[in-house]
C-alpha positions as CSV (number, residue, x, y, z in Angstrom):
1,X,37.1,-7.9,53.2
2,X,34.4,-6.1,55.4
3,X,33.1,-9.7,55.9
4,X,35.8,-11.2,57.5
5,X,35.6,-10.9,60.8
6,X,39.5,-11.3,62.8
7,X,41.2,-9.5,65.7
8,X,44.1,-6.9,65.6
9,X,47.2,-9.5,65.8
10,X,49.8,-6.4,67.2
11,X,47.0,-4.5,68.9
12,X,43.8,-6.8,69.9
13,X,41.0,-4.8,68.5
14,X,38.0,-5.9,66.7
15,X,39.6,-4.4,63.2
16,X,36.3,-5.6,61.2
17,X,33.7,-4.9,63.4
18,X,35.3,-1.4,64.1
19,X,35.3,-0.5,59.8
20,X,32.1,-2.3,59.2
21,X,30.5,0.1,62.1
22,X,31.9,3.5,60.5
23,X,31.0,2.4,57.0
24,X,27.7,1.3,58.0
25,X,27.4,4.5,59.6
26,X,27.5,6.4,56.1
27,X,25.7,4.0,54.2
28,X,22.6,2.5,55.7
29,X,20.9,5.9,55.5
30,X,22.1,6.8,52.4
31,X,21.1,3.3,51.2
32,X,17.8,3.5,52.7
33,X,16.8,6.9,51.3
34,X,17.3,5.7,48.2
35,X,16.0,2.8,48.6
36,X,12.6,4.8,49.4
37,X,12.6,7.1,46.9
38,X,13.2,4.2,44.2
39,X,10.1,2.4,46.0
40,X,7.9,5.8,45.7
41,X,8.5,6.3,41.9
42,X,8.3,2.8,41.4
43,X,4.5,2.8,42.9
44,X,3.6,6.0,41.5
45,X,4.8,4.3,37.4
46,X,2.1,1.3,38.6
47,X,-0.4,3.4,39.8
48,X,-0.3,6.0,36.9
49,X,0.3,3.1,34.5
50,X,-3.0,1.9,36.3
51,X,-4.7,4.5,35.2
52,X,-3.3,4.4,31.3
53,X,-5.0,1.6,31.0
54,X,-8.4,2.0,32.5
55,X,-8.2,4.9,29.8
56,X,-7.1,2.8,27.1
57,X,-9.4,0.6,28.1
58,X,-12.6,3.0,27.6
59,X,-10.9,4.5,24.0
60,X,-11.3,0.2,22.8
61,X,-14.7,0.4,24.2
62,X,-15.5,2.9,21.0
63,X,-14.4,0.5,18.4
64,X,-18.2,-0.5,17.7
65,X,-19.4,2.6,17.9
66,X,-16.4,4.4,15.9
67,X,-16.5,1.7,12.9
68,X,-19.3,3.7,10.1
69,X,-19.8,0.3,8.6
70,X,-22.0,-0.6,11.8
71,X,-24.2,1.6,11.4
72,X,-27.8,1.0,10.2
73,X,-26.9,-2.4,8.7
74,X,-29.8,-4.2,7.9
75,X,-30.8,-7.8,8.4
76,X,-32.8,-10.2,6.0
77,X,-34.7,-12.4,7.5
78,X,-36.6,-15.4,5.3
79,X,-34.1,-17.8,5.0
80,X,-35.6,-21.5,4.2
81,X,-34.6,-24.7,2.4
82,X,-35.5,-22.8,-0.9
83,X,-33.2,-19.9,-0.5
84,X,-30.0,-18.5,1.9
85,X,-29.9,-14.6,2.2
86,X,-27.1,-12.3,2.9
87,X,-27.7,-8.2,3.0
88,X,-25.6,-5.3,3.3
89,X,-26.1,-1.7,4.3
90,X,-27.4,-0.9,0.5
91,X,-30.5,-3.2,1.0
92,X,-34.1,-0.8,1.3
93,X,-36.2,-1.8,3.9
94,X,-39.0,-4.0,2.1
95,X,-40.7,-7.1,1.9
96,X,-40.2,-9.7,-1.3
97,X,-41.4,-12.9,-2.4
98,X,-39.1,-15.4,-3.9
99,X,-39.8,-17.9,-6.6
100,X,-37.4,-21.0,-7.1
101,X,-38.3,-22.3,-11.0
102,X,-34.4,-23.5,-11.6
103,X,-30.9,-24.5,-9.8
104,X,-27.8,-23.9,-12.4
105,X,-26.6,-27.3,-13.8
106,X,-23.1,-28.2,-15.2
107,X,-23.0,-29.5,-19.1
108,X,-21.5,-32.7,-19.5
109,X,-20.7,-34.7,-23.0
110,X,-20.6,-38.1,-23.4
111,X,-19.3,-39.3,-27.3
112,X,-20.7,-43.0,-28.0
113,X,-18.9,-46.3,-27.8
114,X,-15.2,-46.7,-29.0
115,X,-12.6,-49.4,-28.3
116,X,-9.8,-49.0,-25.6
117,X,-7.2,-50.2,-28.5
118,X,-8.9,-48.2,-31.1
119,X,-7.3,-45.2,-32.7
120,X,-10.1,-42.3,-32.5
121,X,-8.8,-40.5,-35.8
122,X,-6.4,-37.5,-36.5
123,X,-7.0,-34.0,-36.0
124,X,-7.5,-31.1,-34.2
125,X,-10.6,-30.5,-31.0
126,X,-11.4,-27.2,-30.1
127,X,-13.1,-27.4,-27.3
128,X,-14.5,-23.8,-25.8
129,X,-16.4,-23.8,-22.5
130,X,-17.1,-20.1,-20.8
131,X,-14.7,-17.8,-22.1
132,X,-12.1,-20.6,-22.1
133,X,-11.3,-22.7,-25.1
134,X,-7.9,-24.6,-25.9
135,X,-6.7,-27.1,-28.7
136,X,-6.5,-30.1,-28.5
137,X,-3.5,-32.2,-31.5
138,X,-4.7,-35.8,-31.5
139,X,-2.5,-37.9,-33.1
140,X,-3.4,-40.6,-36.2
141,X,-2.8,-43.8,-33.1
142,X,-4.5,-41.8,-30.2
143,X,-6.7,-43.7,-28.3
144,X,-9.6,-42.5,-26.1
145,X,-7.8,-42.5,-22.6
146,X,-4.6,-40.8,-24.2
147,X,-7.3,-37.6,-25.5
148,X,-8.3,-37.8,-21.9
149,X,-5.3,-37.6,-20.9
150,X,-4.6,-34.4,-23.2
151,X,-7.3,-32.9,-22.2
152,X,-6.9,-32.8,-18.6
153,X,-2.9,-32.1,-18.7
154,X,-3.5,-29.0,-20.9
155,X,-2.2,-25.9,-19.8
156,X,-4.6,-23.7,-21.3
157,X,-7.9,-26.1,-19.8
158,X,-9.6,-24.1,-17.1
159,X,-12.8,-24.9,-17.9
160,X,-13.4,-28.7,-18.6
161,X,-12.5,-32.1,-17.2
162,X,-12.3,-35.2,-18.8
163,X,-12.6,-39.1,-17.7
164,X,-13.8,-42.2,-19.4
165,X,-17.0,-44.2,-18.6
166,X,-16.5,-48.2,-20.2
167,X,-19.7,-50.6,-20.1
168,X,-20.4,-53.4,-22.2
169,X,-20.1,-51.7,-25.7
170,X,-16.8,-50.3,-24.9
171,X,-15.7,-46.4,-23.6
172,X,-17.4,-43.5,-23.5
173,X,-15.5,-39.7,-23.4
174,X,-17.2,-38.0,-21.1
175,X,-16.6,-34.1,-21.1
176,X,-17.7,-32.0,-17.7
177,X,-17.9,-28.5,-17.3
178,X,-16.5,-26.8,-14.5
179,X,-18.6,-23.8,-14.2
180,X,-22.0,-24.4,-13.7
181,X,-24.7,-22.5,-16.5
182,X,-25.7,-21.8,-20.0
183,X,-22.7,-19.6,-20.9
184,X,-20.8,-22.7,-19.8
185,X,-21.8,-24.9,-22.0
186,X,-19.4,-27.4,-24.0
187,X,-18.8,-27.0,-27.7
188,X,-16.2,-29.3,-29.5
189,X,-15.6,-28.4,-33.4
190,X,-13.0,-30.9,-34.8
191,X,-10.6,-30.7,-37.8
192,X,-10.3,-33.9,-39.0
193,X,-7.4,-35.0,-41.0
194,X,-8.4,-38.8,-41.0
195,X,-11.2,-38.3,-43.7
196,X,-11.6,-34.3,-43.8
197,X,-15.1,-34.2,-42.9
198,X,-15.7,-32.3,-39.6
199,X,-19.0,-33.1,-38.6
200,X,-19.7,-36.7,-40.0
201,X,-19.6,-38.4,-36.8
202,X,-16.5,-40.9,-38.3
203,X,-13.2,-40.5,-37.0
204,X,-12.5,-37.6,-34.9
205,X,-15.8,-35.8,-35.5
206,X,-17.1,-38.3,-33.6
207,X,-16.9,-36.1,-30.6
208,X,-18.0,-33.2,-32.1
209,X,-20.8,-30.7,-30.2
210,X,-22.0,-27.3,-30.9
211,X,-25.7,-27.2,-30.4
212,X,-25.4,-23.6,-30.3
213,X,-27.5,-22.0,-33.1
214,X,-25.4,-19.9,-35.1
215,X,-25.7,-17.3,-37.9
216,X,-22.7,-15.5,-39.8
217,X,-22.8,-12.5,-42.0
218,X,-21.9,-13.0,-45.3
219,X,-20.0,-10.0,-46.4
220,X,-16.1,-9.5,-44.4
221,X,-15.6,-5.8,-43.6
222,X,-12.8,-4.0,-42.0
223,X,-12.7,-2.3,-38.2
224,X,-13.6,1.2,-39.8
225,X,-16.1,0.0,-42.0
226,X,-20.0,1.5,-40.9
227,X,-22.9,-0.7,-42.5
228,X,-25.9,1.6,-42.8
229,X,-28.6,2.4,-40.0
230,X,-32.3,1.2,-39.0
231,X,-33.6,-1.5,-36.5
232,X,-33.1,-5.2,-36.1
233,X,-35.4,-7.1,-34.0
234,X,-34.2,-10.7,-32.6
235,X,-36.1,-13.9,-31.5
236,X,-34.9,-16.8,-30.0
237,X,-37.1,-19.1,-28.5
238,X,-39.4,-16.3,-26.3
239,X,-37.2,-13.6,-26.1
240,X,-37.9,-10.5,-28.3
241,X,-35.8,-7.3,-28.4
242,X,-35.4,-4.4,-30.8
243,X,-31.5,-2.5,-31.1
244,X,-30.7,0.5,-33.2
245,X,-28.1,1.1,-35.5
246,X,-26.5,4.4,-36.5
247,X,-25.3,5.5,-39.6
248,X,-21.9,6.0,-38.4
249,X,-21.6,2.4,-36.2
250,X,-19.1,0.0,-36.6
251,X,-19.4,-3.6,-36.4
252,X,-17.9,-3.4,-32.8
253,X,-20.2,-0.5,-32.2
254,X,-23.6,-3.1,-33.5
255,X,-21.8,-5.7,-31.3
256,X,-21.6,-3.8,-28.2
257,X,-25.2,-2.2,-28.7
258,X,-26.6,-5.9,-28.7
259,X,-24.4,-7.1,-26.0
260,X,-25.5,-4.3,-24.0
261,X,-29.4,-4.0,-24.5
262,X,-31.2,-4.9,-21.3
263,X,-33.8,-6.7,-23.1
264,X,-31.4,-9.2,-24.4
265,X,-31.5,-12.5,-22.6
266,X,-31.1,-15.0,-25.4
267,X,-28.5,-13.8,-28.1
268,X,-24.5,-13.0,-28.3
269,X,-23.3,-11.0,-30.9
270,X,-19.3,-11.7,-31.7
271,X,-16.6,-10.4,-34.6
272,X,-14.7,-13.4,-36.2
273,X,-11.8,-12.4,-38.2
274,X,-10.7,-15.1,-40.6
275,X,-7.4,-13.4,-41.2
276,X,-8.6,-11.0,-44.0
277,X,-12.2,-9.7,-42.9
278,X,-13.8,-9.0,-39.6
279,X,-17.9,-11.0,-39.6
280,X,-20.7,-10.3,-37.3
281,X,-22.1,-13.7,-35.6
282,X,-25.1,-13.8,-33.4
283,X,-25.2,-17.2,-31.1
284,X,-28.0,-18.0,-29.4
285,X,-26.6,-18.2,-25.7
286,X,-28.8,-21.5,-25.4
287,X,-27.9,-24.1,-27.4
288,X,-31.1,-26.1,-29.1
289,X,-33.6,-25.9,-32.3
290,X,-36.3,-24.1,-29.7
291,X,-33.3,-21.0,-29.4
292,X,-32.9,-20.9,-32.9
293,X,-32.1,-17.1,-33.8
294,X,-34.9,-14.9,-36.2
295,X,-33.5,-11.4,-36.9
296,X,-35.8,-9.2,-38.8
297,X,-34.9,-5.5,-40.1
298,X,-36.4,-2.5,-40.7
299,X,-33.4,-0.6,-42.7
300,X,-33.4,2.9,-43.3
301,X,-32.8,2.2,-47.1
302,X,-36.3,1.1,-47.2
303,X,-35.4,-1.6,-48.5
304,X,-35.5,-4.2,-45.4
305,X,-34.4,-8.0,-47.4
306,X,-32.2,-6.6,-50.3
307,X,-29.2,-7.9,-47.9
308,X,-27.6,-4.1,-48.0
309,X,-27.7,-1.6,-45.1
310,X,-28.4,-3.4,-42.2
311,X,-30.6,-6.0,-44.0
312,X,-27.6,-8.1,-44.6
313,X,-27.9,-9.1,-41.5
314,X,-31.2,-10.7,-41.5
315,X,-31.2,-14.1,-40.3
316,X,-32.1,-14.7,-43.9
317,X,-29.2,-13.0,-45.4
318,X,-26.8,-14.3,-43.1
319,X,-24.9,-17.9,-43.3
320,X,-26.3,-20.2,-40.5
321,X,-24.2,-23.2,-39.1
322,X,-25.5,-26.4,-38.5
323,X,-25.9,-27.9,-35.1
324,X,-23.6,-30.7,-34.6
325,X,-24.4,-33.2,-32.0
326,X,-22.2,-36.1,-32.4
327,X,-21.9,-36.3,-28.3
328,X,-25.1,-37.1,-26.3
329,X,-25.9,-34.2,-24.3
330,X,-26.1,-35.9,-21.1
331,X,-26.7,-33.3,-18.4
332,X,-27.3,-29.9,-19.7
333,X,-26.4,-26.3,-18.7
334,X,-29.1,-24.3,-17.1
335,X,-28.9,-21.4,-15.8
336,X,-30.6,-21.1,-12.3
337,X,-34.0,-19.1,-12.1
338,X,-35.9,-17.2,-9.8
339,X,-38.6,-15.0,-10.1
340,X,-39.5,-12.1,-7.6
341,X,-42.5,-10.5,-6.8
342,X,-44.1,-13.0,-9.1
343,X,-43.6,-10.5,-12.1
344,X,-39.3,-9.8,-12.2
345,X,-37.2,-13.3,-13.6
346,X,-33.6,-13.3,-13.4
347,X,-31.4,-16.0,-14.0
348,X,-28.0,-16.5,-12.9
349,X,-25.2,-19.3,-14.1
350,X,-24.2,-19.9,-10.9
351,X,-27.2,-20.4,-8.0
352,X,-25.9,-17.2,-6.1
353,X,-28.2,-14.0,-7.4
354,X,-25.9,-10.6,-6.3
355,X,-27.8,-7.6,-6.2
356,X,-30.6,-8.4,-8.1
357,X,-32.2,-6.6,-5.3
358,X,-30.1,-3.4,-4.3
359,X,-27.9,-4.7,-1.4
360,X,-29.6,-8.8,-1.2
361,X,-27.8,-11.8,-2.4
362,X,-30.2,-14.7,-3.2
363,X,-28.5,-18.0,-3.1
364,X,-31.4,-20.8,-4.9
365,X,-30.6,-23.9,-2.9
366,X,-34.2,-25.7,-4.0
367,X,-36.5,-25.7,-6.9
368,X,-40.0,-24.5,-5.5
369,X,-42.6,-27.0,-6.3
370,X,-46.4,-26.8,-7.4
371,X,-47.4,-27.5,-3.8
372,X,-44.4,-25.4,-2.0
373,X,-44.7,-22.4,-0.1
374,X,-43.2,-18.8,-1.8
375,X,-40.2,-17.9,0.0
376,X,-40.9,-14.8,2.2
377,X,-38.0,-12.6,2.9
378,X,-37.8,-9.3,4.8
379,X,-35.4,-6.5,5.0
380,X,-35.1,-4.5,8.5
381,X,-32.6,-2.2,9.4
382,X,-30.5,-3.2,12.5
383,X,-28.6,-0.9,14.7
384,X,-27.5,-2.8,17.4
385,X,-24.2,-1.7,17.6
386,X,-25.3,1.4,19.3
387,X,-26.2,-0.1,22.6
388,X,-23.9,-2.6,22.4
389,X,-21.3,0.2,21.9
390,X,-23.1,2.5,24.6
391,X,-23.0,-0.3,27.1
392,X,-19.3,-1.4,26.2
393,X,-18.8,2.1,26.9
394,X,-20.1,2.4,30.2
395,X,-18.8,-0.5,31.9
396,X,-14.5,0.7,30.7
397,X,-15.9,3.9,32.1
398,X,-17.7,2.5,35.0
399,X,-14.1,0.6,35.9
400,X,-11.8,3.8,35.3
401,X,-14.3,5.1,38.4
402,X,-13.4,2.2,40.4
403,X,-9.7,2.2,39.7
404,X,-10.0,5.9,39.9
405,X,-11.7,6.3,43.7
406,X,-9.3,3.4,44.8
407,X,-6.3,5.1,43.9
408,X,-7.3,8.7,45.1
409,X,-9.2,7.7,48.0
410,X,-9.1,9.3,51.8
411,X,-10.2,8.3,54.8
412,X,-10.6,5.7,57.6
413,X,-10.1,3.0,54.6
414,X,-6.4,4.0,54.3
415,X,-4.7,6.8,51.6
416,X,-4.1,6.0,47.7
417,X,-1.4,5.9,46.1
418,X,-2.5,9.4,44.1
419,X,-4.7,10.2,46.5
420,X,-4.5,14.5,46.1
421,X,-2.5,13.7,42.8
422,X,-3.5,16.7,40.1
423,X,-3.2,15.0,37.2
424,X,-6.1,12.3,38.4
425,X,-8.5,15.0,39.7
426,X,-7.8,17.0,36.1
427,X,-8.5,13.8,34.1
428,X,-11.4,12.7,35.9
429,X,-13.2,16.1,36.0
430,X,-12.2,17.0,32.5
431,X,-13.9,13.3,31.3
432,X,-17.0,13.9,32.7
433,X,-17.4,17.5,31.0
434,X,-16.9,15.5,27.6
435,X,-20.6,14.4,28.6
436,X,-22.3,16.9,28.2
437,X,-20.7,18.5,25.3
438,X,-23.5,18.7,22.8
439,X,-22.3,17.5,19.0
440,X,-24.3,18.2,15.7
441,X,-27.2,15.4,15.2
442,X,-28.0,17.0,11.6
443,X,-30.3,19.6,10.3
444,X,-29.3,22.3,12.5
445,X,-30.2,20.3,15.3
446,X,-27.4,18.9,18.1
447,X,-27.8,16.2,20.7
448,X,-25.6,15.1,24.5
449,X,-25.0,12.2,25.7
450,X,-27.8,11.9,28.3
451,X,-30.6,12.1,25.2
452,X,-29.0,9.3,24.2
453,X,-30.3,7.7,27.6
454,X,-26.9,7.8,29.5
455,X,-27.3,9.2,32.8
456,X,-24.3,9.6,36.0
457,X,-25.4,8.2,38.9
458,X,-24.2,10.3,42.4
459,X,-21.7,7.5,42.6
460,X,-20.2,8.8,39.1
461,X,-20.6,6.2,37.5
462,X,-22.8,5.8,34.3
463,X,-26.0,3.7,33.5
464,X,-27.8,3.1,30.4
465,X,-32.0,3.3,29.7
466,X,-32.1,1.7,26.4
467,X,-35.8,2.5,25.8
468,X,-34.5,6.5,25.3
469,X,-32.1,5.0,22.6
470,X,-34.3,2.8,21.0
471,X,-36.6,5.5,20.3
472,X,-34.6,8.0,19.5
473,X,-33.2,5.6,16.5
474,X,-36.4,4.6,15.8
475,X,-37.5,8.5,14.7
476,X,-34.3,9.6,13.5
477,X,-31.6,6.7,13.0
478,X,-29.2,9.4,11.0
479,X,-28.8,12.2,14.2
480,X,-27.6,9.3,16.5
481,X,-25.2,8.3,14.0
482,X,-24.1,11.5,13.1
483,X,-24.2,12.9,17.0
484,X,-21.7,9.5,17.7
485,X,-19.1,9.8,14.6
486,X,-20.2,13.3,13.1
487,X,-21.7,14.5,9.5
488,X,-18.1,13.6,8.2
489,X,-17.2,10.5,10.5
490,X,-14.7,12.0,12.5
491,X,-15.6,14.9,14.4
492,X,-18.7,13.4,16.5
493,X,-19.0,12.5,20.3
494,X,-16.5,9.5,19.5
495,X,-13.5,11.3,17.7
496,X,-14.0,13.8,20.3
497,X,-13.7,11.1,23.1
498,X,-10.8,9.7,21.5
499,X,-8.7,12.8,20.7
500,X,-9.1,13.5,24.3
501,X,-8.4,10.5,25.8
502,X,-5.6,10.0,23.7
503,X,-3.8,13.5,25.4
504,X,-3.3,11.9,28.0
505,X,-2.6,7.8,26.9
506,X,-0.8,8.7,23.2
507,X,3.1,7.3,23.2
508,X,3.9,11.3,23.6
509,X,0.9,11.6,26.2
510,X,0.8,13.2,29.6
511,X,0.7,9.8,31.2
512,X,3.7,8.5,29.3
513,X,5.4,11.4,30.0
514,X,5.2,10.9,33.7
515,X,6.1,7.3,33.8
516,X,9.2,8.3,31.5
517,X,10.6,10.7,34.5
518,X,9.8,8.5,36.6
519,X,12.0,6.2,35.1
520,X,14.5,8.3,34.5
521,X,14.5,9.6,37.9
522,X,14.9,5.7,39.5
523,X,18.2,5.1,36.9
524,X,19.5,8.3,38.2
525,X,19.0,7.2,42.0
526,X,20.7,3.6,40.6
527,X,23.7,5.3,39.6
528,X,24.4,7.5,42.2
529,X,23.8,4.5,44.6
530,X,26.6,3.0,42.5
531,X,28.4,5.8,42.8
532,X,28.2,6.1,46.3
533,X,29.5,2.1,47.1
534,X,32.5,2.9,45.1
535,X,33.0,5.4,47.5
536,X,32.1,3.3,50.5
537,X,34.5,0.6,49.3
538,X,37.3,3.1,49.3
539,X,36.6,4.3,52.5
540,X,36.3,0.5,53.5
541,X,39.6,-0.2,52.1
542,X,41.5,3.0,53.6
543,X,40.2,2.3,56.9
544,X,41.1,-1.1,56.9
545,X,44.6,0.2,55.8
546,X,44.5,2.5,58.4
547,X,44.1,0.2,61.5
548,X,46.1,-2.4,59.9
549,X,49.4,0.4,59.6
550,X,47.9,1.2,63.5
551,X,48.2,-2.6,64.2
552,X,51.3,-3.2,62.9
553,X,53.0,-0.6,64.8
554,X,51.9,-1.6,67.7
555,X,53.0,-5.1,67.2
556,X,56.5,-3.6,66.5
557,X,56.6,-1.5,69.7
558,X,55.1,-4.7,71.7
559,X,58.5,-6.7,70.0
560,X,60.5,-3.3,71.2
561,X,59.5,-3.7,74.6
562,X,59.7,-7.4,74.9
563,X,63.4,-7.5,73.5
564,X,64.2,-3.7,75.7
565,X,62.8,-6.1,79.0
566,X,65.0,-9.1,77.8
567,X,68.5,-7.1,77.6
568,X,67.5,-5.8,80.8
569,X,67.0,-9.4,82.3
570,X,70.0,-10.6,81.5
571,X,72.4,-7.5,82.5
572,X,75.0,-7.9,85.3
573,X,74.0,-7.3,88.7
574,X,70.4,-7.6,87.7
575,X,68.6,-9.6,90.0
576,X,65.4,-11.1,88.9
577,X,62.9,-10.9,92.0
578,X,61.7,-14.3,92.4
579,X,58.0,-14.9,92.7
């Protein structure tokens, strides 16, 4: 209504322009106050919000220098095409030579010729590779491809795959191990129905393998069952080791104290049950006549081949199993090899050696040859994150300055925006007393920032002499770590950074705080604005009633008048003056 514009029909007044004028008259002031005070709070949210975040901005600056893990890691140099490295925190300082004799190799099986049409034979293959081994039912009509096939659709396969080679003389099963290494290795034992002999390389024993050397106790016993006491000394191939046996060991006890001696490179000791008795095997962990398995015993009964006590378990009192090698072995599992310091060997059935040295990893990439340099590797500790964190450190801090002096800044330049604002000079002063609170460095002894190399310039800003740091670390690498994060990790120069900062920039901080009345202070101005143009609509509205009442009377009394002037026109003896 207040924009239509029109004059008072009865009375000729300006009827808009009149309530527009009085309106306006309450509310531009009102308006424009509160139009002000919305714009102060409004810049004072920005400029305290400004602040927040230079804040914020120096407690992200710790996360290098707050993380323990960074802390005097160490780095291994020495890398070549022999050998990769990888180090952690764990890994002594130290220098090492490196000696590449073997890479790990997969096993793979190949069976001789056989006919795509032929049936292989009926039976059962056991095939074992790792700690995995699965059954295989081949049917009396099986053909090579469909064993393939029932190999490699197994569910309980994780170790093997299987695929079929075909040259002039017909097709070859050819049996892959996964896993690279010795332990690895393929066996097949068959059970062959077609002309019940396992291992005569007709029928399904045809693709029979177990090269593994293997010797089996001849007595059963039961899981409580203790077998005397004395020594047993293994050989296999040329590794030699001596275990001891109690009086009041078990057969899992003498397996577990085999499987367990550090000398023991070459043997596995295992307990087959055959569904009455429990038996002690040894298997030579490499399979071959050169790894065949010599155990020798010195028995407490004195007697040491009478095959009692613990001399039953003589290599010549136990039963050993032939080697079958119906398969051609062609590509055998090795375990990879390196030797360090040119007196420690340790093999590995993967190429990747972990922690062979405390906190190194060793990955063999290439076999050294006669002519071919040692790999050299070195351990150094590296603390870089220090001045990396130190400098990421002073440049947030180095900014909150700037923002800091812009927004409180006086003089000819013009006024901030919390320029004389408390809370600025409180957080600014406060910060810089942080540095040169001294924390414990260890021993009794404490440090401050400034021995750490950090000096304030007469600007107030920071800056950084790296030497002071660097030799600081260099004579006690612990006190700067502990001065930064403290003896526990949390209650050092950082924490204590942190925990203050975060007073002031925390969801329930000072800062917030502020913003947060702020805020509520503009939604309060915003609804007593509304407020107040409900009211000036009203008075709008009653004004405009007002005149228009005025206007309409008037209008009446003009009509009054008029028709009054009329009758009096046209009485008798009225004489109109003529003009």
């Amino acid at each position: 209504m207040a924009n239509i514009s029109f004059t008072g029909i009865g009375s000729g007044l300006q009827v808009s322009d009149i309530v527009e004028a009085i309106v306006n008259a309450e509310k531009v002031p009102y308006e424009s106050r509160v139009v002000r005070q919305q714009g102060a709070f409004t810049t004072d949210i920005s400029a305290v919000g400004a602040l927040k975040s230079a804040l914020e901005a120096v407690t992200a600056s710790f996360e290098g220098l707050g993380d323990v893990d960074q802390y005097q890691q160490r780095t291994a140099s020495g890398r070549d095409d022999f050998i990769g490295l990888s180090s952690d925190k764990d890994a002594e300082i130290g220098k090492y030579s490196i000696e590449v004799e073997a890479l790990a190799s997969a096993h793979k099986l190949m069976s001789g010729a056989i006919a795509d049409t032929e049936a292989v034979g009926e039976g059962t293959l056991t095939i074992e590779s790792g700690s995995n081994n699965f059954n295989i039912s081949v049917s009396a009509t099986a053909t090579l491809s469909e064993i393939r096939d029932a190999i490699n659709d197994s569910a309980d396969n994780k170790s093997v795959s299987a695929t079929i080679i075909t040259d002039a003389t017909g097709q070859h099963l050819v049996l892959n191990s996964k896993e690279t290494g010795v332990a690895n290795a393929i066996k097949v034992t068959v059970a062959d129905v077609s002309d019940g002999n396992d291992t005569d390389n007709l029928g399904l024993s045809r693709l029979a393998f177990d090269a593994t050397n293997k010797l089996t106790s001849t007595n059963g016993f039961s899981s409580s069952d203790t077998v005397g006491s004395g020594t047993l000394t293994f050989n296999s191939d040329d590794n030699d080791f001596t275990v001891t046996i109690a009086a009041s060991d078990t057969l899992s006890d003498i397996m577990e104290t085999i499987n367990s001696n550090s000398d023991n490179d070459s043997v596995i000791a295992s307990i087959v049950n055959d569904g009455t008795s429990d038996y002690l095997v040894f298997s030579s962990k490499e399979p071959g006549a050169a790894h065949a398995i010599t155990v020798t015993a010195a028995d407490d009964d004195t007697n040491n081949v009478d095959g009692l006590g613990i001399s039953q378990f003589t290599s010549t009192n136990m039963i050993a199993s032939a080697n079958v090698e119906n398969m051609a072995e062609t590509g055998t599992a090795t375990d990879a090899k390196i030797t360090i310091d040119g007196i420690i060997t340790a093999t590995s059935s993967t190429n990747e050696f972990k922690g062979v040295i405390d906190g190194i990893d060793i990955t063999a990439k290439k076999v050294h040859g006669v002519d071919d340099d040692i790999s050299k590797i070195s351990i150094t500790e590296d603390n870089k994150n220090v001045a990396s964190g130190i400098n990421t450190f002073i440049e947030s801090f180095n900014a909150l300055v700037d923002i800091s002096n812009q927004l409180g800044q006086v003089g000819e330049d013009g006024v901030g925006v919390l320029a004389g604002d408390s809370m600025l000079r409180s957080v600014m002063s406060k910060i810089r007393s942080q540095f040169n609170k001294a924390f414990d460095s260890g021993n009794g002894n404490t440090l401050t920032l400034s021995q750490l190399g950090v000096r304030t310039e007469r600007d107030g800003k920071l800056s950084f002499e790296q030497e002071t740091l660097d030799d600081l670390i260099e004579q006690d690498p612990d006190a700067v770590q502990t001065f930064l994060l403290g003896a526990d990790g949390d209650n050092g120069f950082v924490n204590d950074m942190n925990t203050f900062i975060g007073f002031y920039t925390d969801k329930d901080g000072v800062i917030q705080q502020r913003i947060d009345g702020k805020n509520t202070q503009i939604d309060k101005l915003s609804s007593d604005l509304e407020a107040f143009q409900m009211k000036m609509d009203s008075l709008e509205a009653r004004l405009f009633a007002q005149y228009n009442a005025m206007d309409l009377m008037v209008a009446q009394m003009n009509n009054t008048s008029s028709y009054l002037m009329a009758q009096l026109d046209n009485m008798p003896g009225v004489v109109r003056k003529s003009k």
